[in-house]
N, C-alpha and C positions, 0 to 999 in steps of 0.2 A: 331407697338408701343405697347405694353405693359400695357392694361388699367387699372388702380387701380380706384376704383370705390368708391365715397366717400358717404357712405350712413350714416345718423346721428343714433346713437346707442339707442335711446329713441324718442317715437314719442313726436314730436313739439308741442306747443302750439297750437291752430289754433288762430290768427291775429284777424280775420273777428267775431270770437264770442262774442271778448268782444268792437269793434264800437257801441256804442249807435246814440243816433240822435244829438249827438255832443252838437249844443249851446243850446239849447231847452231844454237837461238837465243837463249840467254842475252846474248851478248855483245853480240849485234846490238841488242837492243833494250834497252841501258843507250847512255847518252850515251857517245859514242866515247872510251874513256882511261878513264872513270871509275868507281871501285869504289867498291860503295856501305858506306856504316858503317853496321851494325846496332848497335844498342844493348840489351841484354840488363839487363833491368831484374828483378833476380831475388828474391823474399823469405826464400831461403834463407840457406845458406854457400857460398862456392864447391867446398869439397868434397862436401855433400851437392848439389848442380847437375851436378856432372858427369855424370851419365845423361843430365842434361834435354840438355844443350848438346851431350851426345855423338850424340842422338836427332835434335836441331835439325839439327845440321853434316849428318848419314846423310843426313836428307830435301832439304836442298838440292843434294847430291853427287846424288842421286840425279834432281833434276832439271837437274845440268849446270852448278851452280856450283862455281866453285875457288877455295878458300876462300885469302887475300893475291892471288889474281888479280881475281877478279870482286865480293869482300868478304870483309871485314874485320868482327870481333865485339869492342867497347870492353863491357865488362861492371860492373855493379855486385852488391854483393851486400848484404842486410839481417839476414842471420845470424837470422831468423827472427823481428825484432824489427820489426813492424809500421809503426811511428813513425819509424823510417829512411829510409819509402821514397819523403816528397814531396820530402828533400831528396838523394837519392840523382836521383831523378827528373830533378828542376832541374837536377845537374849535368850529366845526360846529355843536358840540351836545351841547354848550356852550350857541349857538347863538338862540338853542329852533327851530328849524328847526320841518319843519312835517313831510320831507321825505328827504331820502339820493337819488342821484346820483349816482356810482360811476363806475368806469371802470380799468382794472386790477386785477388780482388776489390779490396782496399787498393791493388797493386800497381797495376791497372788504371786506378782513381782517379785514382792519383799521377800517374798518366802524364797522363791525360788532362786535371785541372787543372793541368798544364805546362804543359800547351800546347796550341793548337785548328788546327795546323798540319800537326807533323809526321806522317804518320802510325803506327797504334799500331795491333799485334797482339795481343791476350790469349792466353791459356790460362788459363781462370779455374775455381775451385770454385763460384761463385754464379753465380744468374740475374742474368745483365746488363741486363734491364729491368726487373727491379724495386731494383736496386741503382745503379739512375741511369743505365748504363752508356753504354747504346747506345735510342735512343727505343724498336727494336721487333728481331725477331729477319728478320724478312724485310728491313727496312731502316734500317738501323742507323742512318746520318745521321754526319752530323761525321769525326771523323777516323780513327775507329775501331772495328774490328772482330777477329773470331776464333772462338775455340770456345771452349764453356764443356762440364765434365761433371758438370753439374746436372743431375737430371734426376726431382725432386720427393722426396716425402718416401718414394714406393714402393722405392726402393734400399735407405732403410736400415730402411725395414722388412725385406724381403729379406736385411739383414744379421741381423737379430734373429732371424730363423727361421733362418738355416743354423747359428748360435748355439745356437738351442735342440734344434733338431735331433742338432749334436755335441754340447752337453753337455744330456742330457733332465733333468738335476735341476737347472739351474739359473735359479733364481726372482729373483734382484737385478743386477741387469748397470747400472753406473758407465758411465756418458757422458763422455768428458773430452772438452771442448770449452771454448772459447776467448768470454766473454762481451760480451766487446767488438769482438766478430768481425759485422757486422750483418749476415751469409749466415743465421750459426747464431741469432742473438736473434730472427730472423724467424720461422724453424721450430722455437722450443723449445716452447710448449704442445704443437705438434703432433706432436712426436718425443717426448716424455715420455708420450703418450698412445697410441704403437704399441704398446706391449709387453702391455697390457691384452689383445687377443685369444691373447694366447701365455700366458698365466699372468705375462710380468713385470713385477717394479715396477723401472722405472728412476729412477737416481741421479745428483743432479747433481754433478757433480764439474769446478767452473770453473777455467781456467787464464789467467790474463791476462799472464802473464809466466815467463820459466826459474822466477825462485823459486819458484814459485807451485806445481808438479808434487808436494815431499814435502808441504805442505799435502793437496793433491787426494788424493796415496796414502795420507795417515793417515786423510781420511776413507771413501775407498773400505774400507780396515779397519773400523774403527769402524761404518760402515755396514753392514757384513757383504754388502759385495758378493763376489757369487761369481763373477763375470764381469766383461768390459770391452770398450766400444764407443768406438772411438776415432775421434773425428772427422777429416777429412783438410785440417786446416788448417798451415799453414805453421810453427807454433810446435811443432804434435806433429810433424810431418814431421822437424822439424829437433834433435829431442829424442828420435826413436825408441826411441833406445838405453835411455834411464831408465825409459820404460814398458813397454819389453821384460822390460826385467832385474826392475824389480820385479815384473812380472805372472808371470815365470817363478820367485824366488823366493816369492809366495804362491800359488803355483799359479792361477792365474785364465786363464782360456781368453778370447781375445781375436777382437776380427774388427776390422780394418779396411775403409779404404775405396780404399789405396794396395798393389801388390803387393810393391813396396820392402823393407817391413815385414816381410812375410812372410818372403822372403827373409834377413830380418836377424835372424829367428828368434818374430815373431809365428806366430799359430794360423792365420788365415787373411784373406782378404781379400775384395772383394766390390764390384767399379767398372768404372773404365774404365782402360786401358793409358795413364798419364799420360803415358810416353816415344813412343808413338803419335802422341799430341794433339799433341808436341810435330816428330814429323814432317810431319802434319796443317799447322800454323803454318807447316812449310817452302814450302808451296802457298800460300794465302797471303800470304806475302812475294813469292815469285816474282811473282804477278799485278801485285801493288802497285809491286814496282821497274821491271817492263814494262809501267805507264803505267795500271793500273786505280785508280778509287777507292773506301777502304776504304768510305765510305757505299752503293756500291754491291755491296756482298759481303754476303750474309746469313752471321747466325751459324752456325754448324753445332754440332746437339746430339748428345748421345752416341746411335747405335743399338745396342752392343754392351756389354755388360758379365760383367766376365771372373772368374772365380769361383779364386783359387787357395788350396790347402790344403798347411801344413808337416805331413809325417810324423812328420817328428821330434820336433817340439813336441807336438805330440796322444802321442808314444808317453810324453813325458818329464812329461807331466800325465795319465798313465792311463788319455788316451780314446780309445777305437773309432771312428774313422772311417765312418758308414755305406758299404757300398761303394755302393747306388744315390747318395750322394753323391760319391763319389771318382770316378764314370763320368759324372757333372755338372762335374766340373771341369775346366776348363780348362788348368791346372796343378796338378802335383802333386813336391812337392819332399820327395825320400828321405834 
């Protein structure tokens, strides 16, 4: 097998330097009395967020914040619709907020044409320097910083082999992905052009909106895709369920880039622990409300990524599992 090796292009933040002693001095070092309001700028739904928020809330408990004592989380959500979130944005720079949330390239945007003030945490799917974000990954500048789990085009290649590998006949695997998305228009010559060393030809299959998914799955039919690569953008994220269900009623063996999915009855998956990234962001925030600035925080890129496999899905589309692949994974769900 063919190993493409995903090594992050800028060294990472290190996590562990900025743990302080957690409760002992959170309190001391916000202004005396005052809880700070986060602002959670999300491109989801509030029900598909709840991991993120539940992952958020772990990481700052876990450095000593109490959540109505030390802060308070005012939230917006964009239901996965992209074009919601400059003015979702603005409301929360309305609302007097002390720091942004946010997650998504779009999201990030949004935030950050609010406002050049407050500042703003990502959790983002794209390169933040070449999507505007932040001038450079060692020093971001202006208001805003985070982590991103970009981490070039070698991941989903790596997706396309663990693909090929569980299903070996399969020659057409559908990309559903989002064109208006400019993470994904950046890399589409170059992601339609991995599949070549593996025998496959990939299919494009755009989503620009909910309607837009039975279009994609007629033509992934049509197309006689036998497979399906699913991008981990905010509109699939927030739609899992239709591409699940279809991909299980045509039998199509799936990979993503989120383990959500998996979970939710995809084939498998192939990234970074989103809910992580979002404990990650708790660090972060802590530094920022005790007096650091986010131009001075580099981004942090992914080193890890987590490979998890559904049993049940592989047994309910008739495929074997390799087990030198089952003892590569990270998770494994019976």
């Amino acid at each position: 097998m063919n190993k493409l090796l995903c090594q992050p292009r800028a060294r990472p933040v290190s996590r562990m330097t900025f743990v302080t002693s957690g409760a002992l001095s959170t309190a001391g070092a916000q202004q005396a009395g005052k809880t700070a309001r986060i602002g959670r700028l999300s491109p989801l739904s509030a029900e598909t967020d709840v991991p993120n928020l539940a992952a958020f809330r772990k990481g700052l408990r876990e450095l000593g914040w109490i959540e109505g004592k030390h802060f308070t989380i005012e939230s917006r959500f964009a239901d996965g619709q992209a074009m919601r979130l400059p003015d979702l944005a603005a409301e929360l720079v309305r609302q007097r907020v002390d720091l942004i949330l946010t997650g998504s390239n779009p999201g990030a945007l949004a935030a950050k044409n609010a406002t050049a003030t407050i500042p703003i945490v990502m959790v983002t799917t794209g390169d933040p320097v070449a999507g505007g974000l932040v001038a450079s990954l060692a020093r971001p500048g202006g208001n805003l910083t985070g982590l991103t789990h970009e981490a070039g085009l070698e991941v989903f290649a790596k997706r396309l082999e663990f693909l090929k590998e569980v299903a070996s006949k399969t020659s057409r695997v559908g990309i559903l992905w989002n064109p208006t998305n400019p993470k994904e228009m950046r890399g589409r010559e170059a992601n339609l052009e991995l599949g070549q060393p593996l025998g496959l030809t990939l299919i494009r299959l755009d989503v620009r909106s909910p309607g837009d998914f039975e279009g994609a799955f007629t033509s992934a039919s049509r197309e006689r895709a036998d497979a399906l690569a699913i991008a981990e953008n905010p509109l699939n994220v927030e739609h899992r369920s239709l591409i699940i269900n279809f991909a299980a009623k045509s039998r199509l063996p799936t990979v993503f880039g989120e383990r959500a999915s998996v979970g939710a009855g995809g084939l498998m998956s192939y990234g970074t622990d989103f809910a992580d990234l979002l404990r990650g962001a708790a660090v972060y925030i802590d530094r920022i409300l005790k007096g650091a600035k986010p131009a001075d925080l580099p981004v942090e890129q992914p080193t890890k990524f987590e490979l998890v496999i559904n049993l049940k899905t592989a047994k309910a589309l008739g495929l074997t599992i390799p087990q030198s692949l089952l003892q590569r994974a990270d998770q494994v769900i019976e």
